[in-house]
N, C-alpha and C positions, 0 to 999 in steps of 0.2 A: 504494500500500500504506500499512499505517499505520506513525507513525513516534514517536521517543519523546515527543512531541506528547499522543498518544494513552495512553499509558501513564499518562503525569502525568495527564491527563485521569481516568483510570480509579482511579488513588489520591486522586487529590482527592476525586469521586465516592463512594468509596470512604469516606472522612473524613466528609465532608457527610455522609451520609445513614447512618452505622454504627450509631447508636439506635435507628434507623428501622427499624419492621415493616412489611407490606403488614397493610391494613384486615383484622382480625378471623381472620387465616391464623396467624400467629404466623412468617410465611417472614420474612426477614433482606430491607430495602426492595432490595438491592444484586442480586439475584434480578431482579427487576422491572426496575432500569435495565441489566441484562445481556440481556434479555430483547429488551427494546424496539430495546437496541443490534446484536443482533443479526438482529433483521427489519429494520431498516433496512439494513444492510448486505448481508445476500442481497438487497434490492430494490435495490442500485445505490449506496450511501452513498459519499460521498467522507468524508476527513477529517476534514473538519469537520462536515460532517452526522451521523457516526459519535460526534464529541465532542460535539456538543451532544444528541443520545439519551442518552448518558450523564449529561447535565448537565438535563436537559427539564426538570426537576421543582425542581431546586436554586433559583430566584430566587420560585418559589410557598413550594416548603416550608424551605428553610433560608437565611431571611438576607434576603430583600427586594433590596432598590436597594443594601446593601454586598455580599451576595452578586455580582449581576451587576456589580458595577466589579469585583468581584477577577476575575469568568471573563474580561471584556472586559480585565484589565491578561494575564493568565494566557493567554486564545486567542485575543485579538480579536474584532472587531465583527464579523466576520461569525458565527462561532458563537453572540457575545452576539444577536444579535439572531435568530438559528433559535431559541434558549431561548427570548428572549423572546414568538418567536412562540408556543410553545407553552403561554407561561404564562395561565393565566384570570385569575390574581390576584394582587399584591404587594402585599396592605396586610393590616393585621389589625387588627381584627378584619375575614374575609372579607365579602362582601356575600351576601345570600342568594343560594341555591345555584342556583336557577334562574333566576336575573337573570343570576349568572357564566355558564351555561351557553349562554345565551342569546349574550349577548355572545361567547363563544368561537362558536357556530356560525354567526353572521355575519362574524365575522373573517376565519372560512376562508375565504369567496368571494375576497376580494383575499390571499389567501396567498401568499408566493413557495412553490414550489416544493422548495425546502427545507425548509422549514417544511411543507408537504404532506407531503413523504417522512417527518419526525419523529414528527409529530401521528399520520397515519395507521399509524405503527408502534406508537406508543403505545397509539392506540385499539383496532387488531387486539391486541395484547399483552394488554392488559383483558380482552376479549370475551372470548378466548380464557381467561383465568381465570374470566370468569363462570361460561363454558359449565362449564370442569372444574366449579368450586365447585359450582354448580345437581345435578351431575348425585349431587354428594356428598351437600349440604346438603340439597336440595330449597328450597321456600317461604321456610324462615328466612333463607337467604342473603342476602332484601331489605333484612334490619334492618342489612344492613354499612353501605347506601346512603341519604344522607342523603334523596335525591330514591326512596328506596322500590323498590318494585316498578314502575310506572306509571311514574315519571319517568324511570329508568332505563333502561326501554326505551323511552319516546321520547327520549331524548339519543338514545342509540346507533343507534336507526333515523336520527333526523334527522341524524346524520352522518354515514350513508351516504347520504343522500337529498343532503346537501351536498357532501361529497365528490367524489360522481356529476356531480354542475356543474361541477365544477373541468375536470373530463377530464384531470388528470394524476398522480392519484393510481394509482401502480400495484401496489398489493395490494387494490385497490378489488375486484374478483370474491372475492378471500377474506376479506375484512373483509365482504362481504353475506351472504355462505355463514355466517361465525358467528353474524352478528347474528340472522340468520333461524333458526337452527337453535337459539338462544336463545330466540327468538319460537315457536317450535313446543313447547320445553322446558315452557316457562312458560304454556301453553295462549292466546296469543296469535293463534295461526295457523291 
């Protein structure tokens, strides 16, 4: 179960990312990392896998390399390093978006396992805002995404298409069912 571990987890979280909107919604970013934290945890999260859901995003978007020492002094390496699996990027200015994306979807082939379980919560957790947002917005929805229309569904497909190699990702059958149902949305399909 979780323990006050996870709590502090969820107020630091909490603190980090309080400024923070999700792209172009005007939702509170704290939404999003409750979100992810909680597909993860119906797919089987332990503790630390559940802290670092909440935390996936803190060493990209708030704080770099002093960000991750304080989660690694705060939950230890193994949580620091599921964050850092998930991170695409700690520098700024980023690199272009599709060299990062790139690089993240060859990551995933040698991922542990943990990091599978995170990532792929994160990425069902997206998808699933895209699909809502698409079915609101329509067409416009693409100007949130830096990589557009096009790039964005090939990220998303190609991380199911990578995922799918792992054979350990297990919300992988729901994570294809949105991406696809996204690709049918958006006249892909």
């Amino acid at each position: 179960m979780l323990s006050e571990r996870f709590t502090e987890a969820f107020t630091y979280a909490t603190q980090l990312h309080a400024k923070q909107i999700r792209k172009g919604s005007g939702v509170p970013y704290i939404a999003h990392l409750l979100g992810v934290t909680s597909i993860a945890l119906e797919y089987g999260a332990n503790e630390d896998e559940a802290i670092a859901a909440l935390l996936h995003d803190a060493i990209e978007d708030q704080g770099g390399a002093a960000t991750r020492e304080e989660i690694r002094r705060r939950f230890g390496d193994n949580v620091t390093a599921i964050v850092d699996g998930c991170t695409d990027c700690d520098t700024i200015p980023k690199p272009p978006w599709r060299q990062r994306k790139e690089a993240y979807i060859a990551h995933i082939c040698t991922a542990s396992p943990s990091v599978l379980l995170v990532s792929g919560a994160d990425k069902l957790y997206n998808a699933q805002s895209i699909r809502k947002d698409y079915r609101v917005l329509g067409e416009s929805l693409w100007e949130r995404f830096k990589g557009g229309k096009e790039g964005t569904l090939w990220y998303y497909r190609t991380l199911v298409d990578t995922f799918h190699k792992t054979g350990s990702i297990p919300m992988m059958e729901e994570l294809e069912r949105v991406v696809a149902e996204i690709e049918v949305l958006a006249g892909c399909r």
